[in-house]
N, C-alpha and C positions, 0 to 999 in steps of 0.2 A: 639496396637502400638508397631512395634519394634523398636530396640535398635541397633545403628550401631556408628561406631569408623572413625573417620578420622584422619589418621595419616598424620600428617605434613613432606616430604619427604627432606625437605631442610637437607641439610649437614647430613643427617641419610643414615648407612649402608644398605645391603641387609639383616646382619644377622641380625640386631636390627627389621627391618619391617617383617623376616619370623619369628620370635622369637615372637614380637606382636600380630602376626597372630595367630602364634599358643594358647597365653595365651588365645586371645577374641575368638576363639571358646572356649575352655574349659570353660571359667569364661560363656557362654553363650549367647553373644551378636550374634547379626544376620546379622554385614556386617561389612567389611571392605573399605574404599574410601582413593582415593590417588587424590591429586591434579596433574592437567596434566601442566609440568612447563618445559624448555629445559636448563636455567642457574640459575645457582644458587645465581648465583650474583644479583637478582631481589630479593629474600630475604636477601640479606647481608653472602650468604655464599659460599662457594667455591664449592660446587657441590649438582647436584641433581640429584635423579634413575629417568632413564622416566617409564613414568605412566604404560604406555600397557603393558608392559615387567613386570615390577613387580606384575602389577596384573596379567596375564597369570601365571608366577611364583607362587603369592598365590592361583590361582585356583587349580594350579595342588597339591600343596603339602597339604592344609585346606580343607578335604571335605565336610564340611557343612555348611559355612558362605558366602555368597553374596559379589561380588566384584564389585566394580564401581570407576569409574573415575570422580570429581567432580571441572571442570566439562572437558573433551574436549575441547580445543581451536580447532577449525573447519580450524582454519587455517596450524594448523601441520601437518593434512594428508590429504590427496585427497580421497574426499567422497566416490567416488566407491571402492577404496581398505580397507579405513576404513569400509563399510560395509562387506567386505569377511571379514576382521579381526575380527567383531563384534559378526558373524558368527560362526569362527573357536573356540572364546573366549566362546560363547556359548555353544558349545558341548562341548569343552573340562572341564568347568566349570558344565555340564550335569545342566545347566537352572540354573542358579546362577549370570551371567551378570544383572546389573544393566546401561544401556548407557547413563549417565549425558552428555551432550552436552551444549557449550556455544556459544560467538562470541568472545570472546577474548578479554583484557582490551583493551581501548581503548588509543590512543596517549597520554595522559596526566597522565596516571600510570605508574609504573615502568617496567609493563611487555612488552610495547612496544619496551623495548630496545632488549631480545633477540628474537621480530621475525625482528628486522632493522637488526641487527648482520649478519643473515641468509639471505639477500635480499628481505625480504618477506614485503611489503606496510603494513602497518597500517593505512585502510582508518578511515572513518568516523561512527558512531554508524548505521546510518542506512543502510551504507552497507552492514555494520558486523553484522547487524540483517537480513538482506536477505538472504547474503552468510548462514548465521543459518537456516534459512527456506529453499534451494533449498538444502543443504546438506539433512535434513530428506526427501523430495523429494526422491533424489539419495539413501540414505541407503534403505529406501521404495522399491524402484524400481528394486535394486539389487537384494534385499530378496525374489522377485519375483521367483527369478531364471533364467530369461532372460530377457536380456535389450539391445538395438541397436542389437536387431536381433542374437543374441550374446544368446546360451542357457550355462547352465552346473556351474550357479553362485550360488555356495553354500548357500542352503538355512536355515537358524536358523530353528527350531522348539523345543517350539514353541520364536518367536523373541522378543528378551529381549524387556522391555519397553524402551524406549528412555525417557526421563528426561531432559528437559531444564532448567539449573540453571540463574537466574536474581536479579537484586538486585530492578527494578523498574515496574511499570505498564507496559510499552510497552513489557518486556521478559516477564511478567507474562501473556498477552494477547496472544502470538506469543506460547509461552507453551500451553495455553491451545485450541486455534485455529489448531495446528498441530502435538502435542506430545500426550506421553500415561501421561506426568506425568510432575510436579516443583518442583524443588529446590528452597527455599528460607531463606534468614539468621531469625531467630526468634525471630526479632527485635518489636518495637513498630509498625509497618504496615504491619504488617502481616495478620491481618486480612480484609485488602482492597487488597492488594494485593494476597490474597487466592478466594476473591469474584473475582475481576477481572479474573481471571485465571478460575474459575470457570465457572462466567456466560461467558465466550468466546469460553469454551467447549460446555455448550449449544446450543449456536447458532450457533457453526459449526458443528451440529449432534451428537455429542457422546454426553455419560452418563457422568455425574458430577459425579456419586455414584462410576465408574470405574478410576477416575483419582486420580494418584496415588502422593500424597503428600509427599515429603521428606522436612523437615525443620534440619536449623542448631541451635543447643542448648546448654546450659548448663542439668545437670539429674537432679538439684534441684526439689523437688517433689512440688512445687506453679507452676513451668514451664512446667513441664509436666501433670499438670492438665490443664494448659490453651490449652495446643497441643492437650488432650483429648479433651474436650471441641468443640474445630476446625475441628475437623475429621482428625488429620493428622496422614499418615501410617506410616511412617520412621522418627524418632529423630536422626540424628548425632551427636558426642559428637566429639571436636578436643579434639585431643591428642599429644604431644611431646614425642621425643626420649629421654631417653630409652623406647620404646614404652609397652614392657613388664610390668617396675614397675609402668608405671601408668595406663596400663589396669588392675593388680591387685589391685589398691587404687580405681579406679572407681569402680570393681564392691563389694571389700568389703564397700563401702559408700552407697550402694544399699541394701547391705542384710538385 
């Protein structure tokens, strides 16, 4: 089971997030994840780095720690360019991309104000669950390397897993029906929600035993028996800025 860091991007620098970066590879952790957000004012603060950018940034300068976005709001980029990006992120990262994908909060959270801000609709949950499905579609279909007759579309190899993040049965069913992998918080329903996710991978053909488990956690060692237990592959830990001295108190709480 590895060990990955989520740094909270609200109101934090570039240098505090490369600075973090750099501790959690050395302290030894195995990824780093940035929430995908465009104002900052959805957390209470005056700015936020976007997500792609900083992580490209930690790919290049961290060379051994896994980057991912947790998760993509599907609604920021236009699926066929977010798959060249996906792409480019991948080689440049030389297979280190991790592609979290969500639907976006929904009207009744805070995060709906900056995509109203930007003219962009905030329909309704099940839209925002399709538009999630016909995106993996589209990144799919890109990776191909030609799509609408169209050749020369840069292809990953080999292509990051895609990871749908959900907090309920329906994203955890839709994960495991068309993704390589869930995110889920690792809360009390985790364990129905891992089943559901699971048996949906079955019966849409793939292997249960390949699908790859990211949960969010605390490292107390009761919790990460229980994630053992579960068969989960990635623990995330959140973290706050200054990002550095609390990846050095996580992992000295570890030794």
């Amino acid at each position: 089971m590895q060990i990955d860091l989520l740094f909270d991007p609200f109101g934090a620098t570039w240098t505090e997030v490369r600075e973090g970066a750099i501790v959690a590879e050395g302290e030894g952790f195995d990824g780093v994840w940035l929430y995908d957000h465009l104002a900052g004012s959805v957390h209470g603060q005056d700015r936020v780095l976007e997500c792609w950018t900083t992580l490209t940034a930690i790919a290049a300068m961290v060379p051994r720690i896994a980057v991912g976005p947790m998760v993509l709001n599907v609604a920021n980029r236009d699926p066929g360019t977010l798959a060249v990006m996906a792409a480019t992120l991948q080689e440049v990262s030389e297979g280190r991309l991790l592609l979290g994908l969500g639907a976006g909060g929904g009207r009744e959270t805070p995060y709906a104000a900056e995509q109203q801000a930007l003219g962009r609709p905030v329909p309704d949950d099940a839209t925002r669950r399709a538009a999630l499905e016909a995106a993996v579609l589209t990144l799919r279909s890109v990776w191909s390397g030609s799509v609408g007759g169209v050749g020369g579309f840069l292809r990953p190899d080999p292509p990051p897993p895609i990871i749908v993040g959900g907090f309920g049965p329906k994203m955890a069913d839709l994960a495991g029906r068309v993704a390589d992998g869930v995110n889920l918080p690792g809360g009390p329903g985790l364990a129905r929600l891992l089943a559901s996710a699971r048996t949906a991978r079955a019966a849409s053909g793939g292997d249960p035993s390949t699908f790859l488990v990211v949960v969010s956690s605390g490292l107390h060692a009761a919790a990460l028996k229980r994630l053992e237990e579960l068969e989960v592959d990635r623990v995330v830990s959140f973290v706050e800025a200054p990002f550095a001295d609390h990846v050095h108190r996580l992992a000295a709480g570890r030794r």
